[in-house]
N, C-alpha and C positions, 0 to 999 in steps of 0.2 A: 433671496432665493426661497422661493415659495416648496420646490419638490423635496421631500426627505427619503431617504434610504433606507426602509425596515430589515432588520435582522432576525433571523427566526435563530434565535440558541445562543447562551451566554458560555459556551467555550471557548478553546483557546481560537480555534476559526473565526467564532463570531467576535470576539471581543477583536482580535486583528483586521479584522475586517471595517471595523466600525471606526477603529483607531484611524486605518490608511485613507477611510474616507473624509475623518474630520480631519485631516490634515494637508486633506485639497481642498476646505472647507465647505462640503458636503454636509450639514444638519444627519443625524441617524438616531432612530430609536432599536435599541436592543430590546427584544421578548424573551425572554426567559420566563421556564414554568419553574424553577425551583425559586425557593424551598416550597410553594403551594404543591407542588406536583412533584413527590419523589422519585429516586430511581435508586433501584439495590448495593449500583455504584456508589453514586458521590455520599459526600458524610457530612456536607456543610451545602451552604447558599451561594457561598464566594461563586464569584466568575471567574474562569481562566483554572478552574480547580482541576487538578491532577489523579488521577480514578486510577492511576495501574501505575507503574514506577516512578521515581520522580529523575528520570535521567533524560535530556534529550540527545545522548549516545557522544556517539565521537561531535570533537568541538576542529578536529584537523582539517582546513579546507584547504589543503595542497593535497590530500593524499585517499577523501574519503568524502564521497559523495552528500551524505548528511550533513560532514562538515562546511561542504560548500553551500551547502544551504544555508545555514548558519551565517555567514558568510551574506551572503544575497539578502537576506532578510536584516542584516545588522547596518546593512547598504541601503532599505528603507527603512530607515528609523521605526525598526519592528518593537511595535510595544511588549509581544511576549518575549521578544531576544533579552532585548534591553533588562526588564524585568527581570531575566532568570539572570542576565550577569551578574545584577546587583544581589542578589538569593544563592549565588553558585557556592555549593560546599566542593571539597578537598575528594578529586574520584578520578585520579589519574589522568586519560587523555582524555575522558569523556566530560560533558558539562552535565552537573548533577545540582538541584538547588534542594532546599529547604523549604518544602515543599506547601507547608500554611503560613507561613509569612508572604512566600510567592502568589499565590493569592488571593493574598488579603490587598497585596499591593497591586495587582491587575485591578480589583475591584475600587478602590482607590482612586488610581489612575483613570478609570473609566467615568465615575460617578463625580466626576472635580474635573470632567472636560466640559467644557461648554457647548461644544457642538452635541454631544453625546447625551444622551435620555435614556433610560431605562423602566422597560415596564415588566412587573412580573407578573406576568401573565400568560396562560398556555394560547398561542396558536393551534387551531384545529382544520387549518383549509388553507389551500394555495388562491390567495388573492388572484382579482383580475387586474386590478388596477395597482400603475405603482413600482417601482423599482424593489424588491424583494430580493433576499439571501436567504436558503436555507441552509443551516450549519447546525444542524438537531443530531450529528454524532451516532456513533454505532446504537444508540441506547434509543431512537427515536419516539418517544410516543406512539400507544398506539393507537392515535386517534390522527396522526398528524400521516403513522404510516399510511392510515387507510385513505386519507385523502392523496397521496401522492401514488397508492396503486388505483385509487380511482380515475386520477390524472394517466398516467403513464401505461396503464395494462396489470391484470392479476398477476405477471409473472416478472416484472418488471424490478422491484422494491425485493432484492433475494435475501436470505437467511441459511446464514452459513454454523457447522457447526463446527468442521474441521477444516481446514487447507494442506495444500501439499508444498514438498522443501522444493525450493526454486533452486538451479545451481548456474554457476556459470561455465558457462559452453567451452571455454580457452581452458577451464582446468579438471578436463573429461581424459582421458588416457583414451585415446582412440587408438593405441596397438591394443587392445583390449576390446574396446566397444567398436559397433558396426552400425551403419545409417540401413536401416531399409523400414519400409511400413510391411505391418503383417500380410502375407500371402501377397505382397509387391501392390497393394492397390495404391489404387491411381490414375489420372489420364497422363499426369507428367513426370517427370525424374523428380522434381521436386515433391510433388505428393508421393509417389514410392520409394521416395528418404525420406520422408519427413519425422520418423521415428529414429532416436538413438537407443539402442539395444545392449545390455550387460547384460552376458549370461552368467548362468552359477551351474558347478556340478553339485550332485547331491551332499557330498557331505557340506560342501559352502552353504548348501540351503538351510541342510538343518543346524548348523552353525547358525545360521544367521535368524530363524525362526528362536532358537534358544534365547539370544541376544535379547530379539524380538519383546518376549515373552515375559523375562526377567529385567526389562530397562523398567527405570522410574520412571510413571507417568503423573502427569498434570492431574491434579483434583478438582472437580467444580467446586465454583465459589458458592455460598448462602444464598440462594434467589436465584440460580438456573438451574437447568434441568439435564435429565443423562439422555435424552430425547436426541436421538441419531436421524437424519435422511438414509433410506437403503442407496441411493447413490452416491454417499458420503458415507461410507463407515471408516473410521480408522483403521490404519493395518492392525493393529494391536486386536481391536473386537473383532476382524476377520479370523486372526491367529489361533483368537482362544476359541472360536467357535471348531477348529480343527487343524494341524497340523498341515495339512495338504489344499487349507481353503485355500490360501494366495498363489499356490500352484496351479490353480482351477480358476482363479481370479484374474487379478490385474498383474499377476507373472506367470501367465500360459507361456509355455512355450512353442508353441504353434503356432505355424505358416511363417517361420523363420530360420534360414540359414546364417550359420555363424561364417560368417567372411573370413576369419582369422584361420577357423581351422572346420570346412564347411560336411568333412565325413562325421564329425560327434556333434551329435544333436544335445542343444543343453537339457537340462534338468528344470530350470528355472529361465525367466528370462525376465531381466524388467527395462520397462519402457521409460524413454525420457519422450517432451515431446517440445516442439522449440516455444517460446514463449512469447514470443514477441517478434515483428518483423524483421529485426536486424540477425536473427538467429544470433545472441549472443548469449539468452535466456534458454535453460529447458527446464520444465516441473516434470518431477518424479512421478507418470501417472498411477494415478488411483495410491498415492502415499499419503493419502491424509494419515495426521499422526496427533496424539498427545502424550506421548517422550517428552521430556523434557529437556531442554537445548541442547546441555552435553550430553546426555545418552542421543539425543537425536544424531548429535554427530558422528558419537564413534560407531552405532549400530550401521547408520546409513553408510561410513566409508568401509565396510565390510564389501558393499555389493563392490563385484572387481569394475574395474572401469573407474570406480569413486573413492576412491585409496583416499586423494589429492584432493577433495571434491572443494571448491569452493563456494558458500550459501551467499545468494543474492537473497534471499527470504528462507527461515525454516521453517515447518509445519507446526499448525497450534492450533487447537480448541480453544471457543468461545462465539460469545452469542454476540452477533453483530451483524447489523442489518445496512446495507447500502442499494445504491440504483445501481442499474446498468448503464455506466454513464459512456459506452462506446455508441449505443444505442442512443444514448436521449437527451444528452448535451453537443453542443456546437463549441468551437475553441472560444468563446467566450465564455462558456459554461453556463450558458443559458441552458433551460429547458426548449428543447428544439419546440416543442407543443405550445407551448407561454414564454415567449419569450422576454416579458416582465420578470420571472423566476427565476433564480441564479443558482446554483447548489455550490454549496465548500464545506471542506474539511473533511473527516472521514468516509462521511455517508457518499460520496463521491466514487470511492474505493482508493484512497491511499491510506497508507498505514501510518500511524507513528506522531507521535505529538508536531514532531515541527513539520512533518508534511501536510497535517493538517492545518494548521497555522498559515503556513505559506501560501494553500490553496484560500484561504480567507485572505488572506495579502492580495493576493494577484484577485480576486474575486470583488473585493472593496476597491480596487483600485480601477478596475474597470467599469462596475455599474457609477463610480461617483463621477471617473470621467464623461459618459455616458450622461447623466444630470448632467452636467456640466457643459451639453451639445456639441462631443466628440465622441472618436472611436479608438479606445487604445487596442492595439492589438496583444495577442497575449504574448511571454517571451519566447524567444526562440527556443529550438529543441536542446539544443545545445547547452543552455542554463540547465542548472535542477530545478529550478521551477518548470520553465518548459518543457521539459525531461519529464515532468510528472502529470503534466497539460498535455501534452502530445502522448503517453500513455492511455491515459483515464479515458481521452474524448476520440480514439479511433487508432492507436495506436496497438492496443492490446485485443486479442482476439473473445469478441463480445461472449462468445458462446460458453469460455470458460473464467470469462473476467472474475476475477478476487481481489484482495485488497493486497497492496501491494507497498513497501518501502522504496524511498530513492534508493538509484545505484547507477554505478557507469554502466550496465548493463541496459540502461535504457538510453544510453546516449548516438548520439552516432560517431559510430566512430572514428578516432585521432589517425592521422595519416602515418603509414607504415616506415620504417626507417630500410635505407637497403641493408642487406642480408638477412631482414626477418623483423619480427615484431618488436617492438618496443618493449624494455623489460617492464614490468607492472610499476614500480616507482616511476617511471618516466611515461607511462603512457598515463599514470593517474594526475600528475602535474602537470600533462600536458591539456588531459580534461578541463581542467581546475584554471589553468591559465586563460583559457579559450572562453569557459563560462564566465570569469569574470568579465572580460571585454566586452562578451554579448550581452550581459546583465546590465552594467552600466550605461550603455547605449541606449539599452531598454527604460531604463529610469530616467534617461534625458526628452525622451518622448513627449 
């Protein structure tokens, strides 16, 4: 076999990537710029190195969507799964490993395969020629960005500073909240609900402004910067610039009546807005936050309507740069523009180690098919990998795309039982049972 598969980034993406490829015996060289080319992150050269926790979260794939991932990737002899098995420390339900032994042993395992090459060296441009991955991670080079906003468009390659808490839609108290969009616009019922609405009377408000004010927040690390977007401020830097700013902001209560009880006009009002096609998703508009996870929680289920609230994602500060991949990948995850150019892993916009990872799975595994003079398709929606493939590439609505965790919230969903919904143990099992079937089929390919 004459063609080989370049890899742009020695993380946990590219090194998975590289791994699924020689394993359909696909030749790949991996580029890596480190250690020649640092980053304020990482602390070492290893590949597969770990930059922010060492957990890949819950390890339960009957009951939690990550798990199932887990799961699905242990199903392709996943060199980062495998790896952290054999690294896993003692962290309850989650899988937590040890985290420089861990990649020491990715780099190891890479550099003692044979099909596998490694060059450290930076990439500065999107080839023409050639089967290509990029997996250059939130931390992209900036020489690597400018060539993919030269590629793609100036506004294309975003940089985010804050995000907003994602919740899920089934654990909203609707004798509480009401659907309607501000001042009813719209051409159709759908666009004049397409907002979910919690009001607050005043003293809730300034209850929850108190809250606000006095939760712990996230600190920048060594090597970033307190540099805000004005259409990205945190609530918190709204708060402190004034008592009344989020009143006047992103919880006006104008041009909206309260369904529940429609003669008292609220005080307050905050918007949810649905997140995703299946409406199962809604992000808290204009709530970016850096709270800290449990203050983020108990602040945020102050607002009434979110007592219960359950987080599909919460809000976090940090520097991290991805594409707009509803915009500029196809489900194969090509670059719709160059379709020799693949994208995986974070820069993509999924969150989270093993989603990264996964997305190098499924990424490797399709341009090597591809060399190889076929077309694998990518997995169903119904898998968490597919689940995260049918998000990223037109599933999520481009204009507000962020980076995002698996969840069954982007699944479609499990058929109703009669007298009413399935209890959440049984509707997450029945996920989980459904995605295994679809996954394995897909691996039979």
């Amino acid at each position: 076999m004459n063609q080989r598969l370049n890899i742009i980034g020695g993380g946990m993406a590219g090194c998975e990537a590289a791994w699924q490829a020689a394993q359909l015996g696909v030749p790949v060289t991996i580029h890596e710029m480190r250690p020649k080319v640092e980053t304020f992150a990482h602390q070492t050269g290893d590949l597969g190195e770990m930059v922010c926790s060492n957990s890949f979260r819950s390890d339960d794939d009957e009951q939690n969507a990550v798990g199932l991932v887990h799961w699905e990737m242990r199903a392709s002899n996943s060199l980062i799964m495998n790896t952290a098995d054999k690294h896993r420390i003692p962290a309850g339900g989650a899988l937590a490993v040890d985290r420089e032994p861990y990649a020491k042993s990715i780099t190891s395992a890479i550099q003692e395969n044979q099909l596998i090459d490694v060059s450290y060296t930076e990439i500065t441009n999107l080839p023409n020629d050639g089967q290509w991955i990029v997996a250059t991670g939130p931390l992209t080079s900036g020489a690597m960005a400018k060539a993919i906003q030269a590629e793609t468009g100036a506004e294309a390659l975003a940089f985010f500073d804050a995000i907003a808490p994602i919740i899920y839609a089934d654990s909203i108290d609707m004798t509480r909240a009401w659907m309607q969009s501000r001042y009813d616009k719209g051409d159709t019922e759908d666009e004049r609900t397409a907002y979910l609405n919690c009001p607050m009377s005043k003293v809730q408000y300034e209850a929850f402004i108190d809250a606000l004010l006095s939760a712990e927040k996230t600190e920048f690390k060594p090597g970033e910067t307190a540099g805000y977007f004005d259409g990205c401020l945190p609530i918190e830097v709204m708060a402190e610039r004034g008592r009344e700013t989020l009143r006047f902001g992103p919880m006006k209560p104008v041009g909206l009546t309260n369904a529940h009880d429609p003669k008292n006009k609220p005080y307050a009002v905050v918007q949810l807005r649905r997140d995703n096609a299946l409406g199962t998703l809604f992000n808290i508009v204009g709530f970016q936050t850096k709270m800290k996870y449990g203050a983020q929680k108990e602040v945020l289920r102050m607002i009434p309507g979110l007592e219960d609230a359950d987080f599909a994602r919460l809000g976090g500060i940090h520097r991290n740069s991805f594409i707009n991949s509803p915009t500029l990948l196809n489900d194969q995850m090509q670059l719709k523009s160059k379709t020799n150019i693949r994208f995986a892993g974070q820069i993509t916009g999924v969150e989270g180690y093993v989603e990264s990872a996964a997305m190098g799975m499924v990424a490797g595994r399709m341009a090597a098919t591809e060399i190889l003079g076929r077309k694998l398709p990518p997995p169903t929606a119904d898998t968490g990998c597919g689940a995260l493939i049918t998000h990223i590439t037109g599933g999520a609505d481009a204009k507000t795309f962020q980076p995002m965790n698996v969840n069954f919230g982007l699944f479609p969903p499990v058929d109703t039982v009669k007298g009413g919904r399935k209890r959440r143990q049984e509707r997450y099992k029945a996920y989980t049972d459904r995605a295994k079937v679809s996954f394995a089929e897909w691996l039979a390919l």
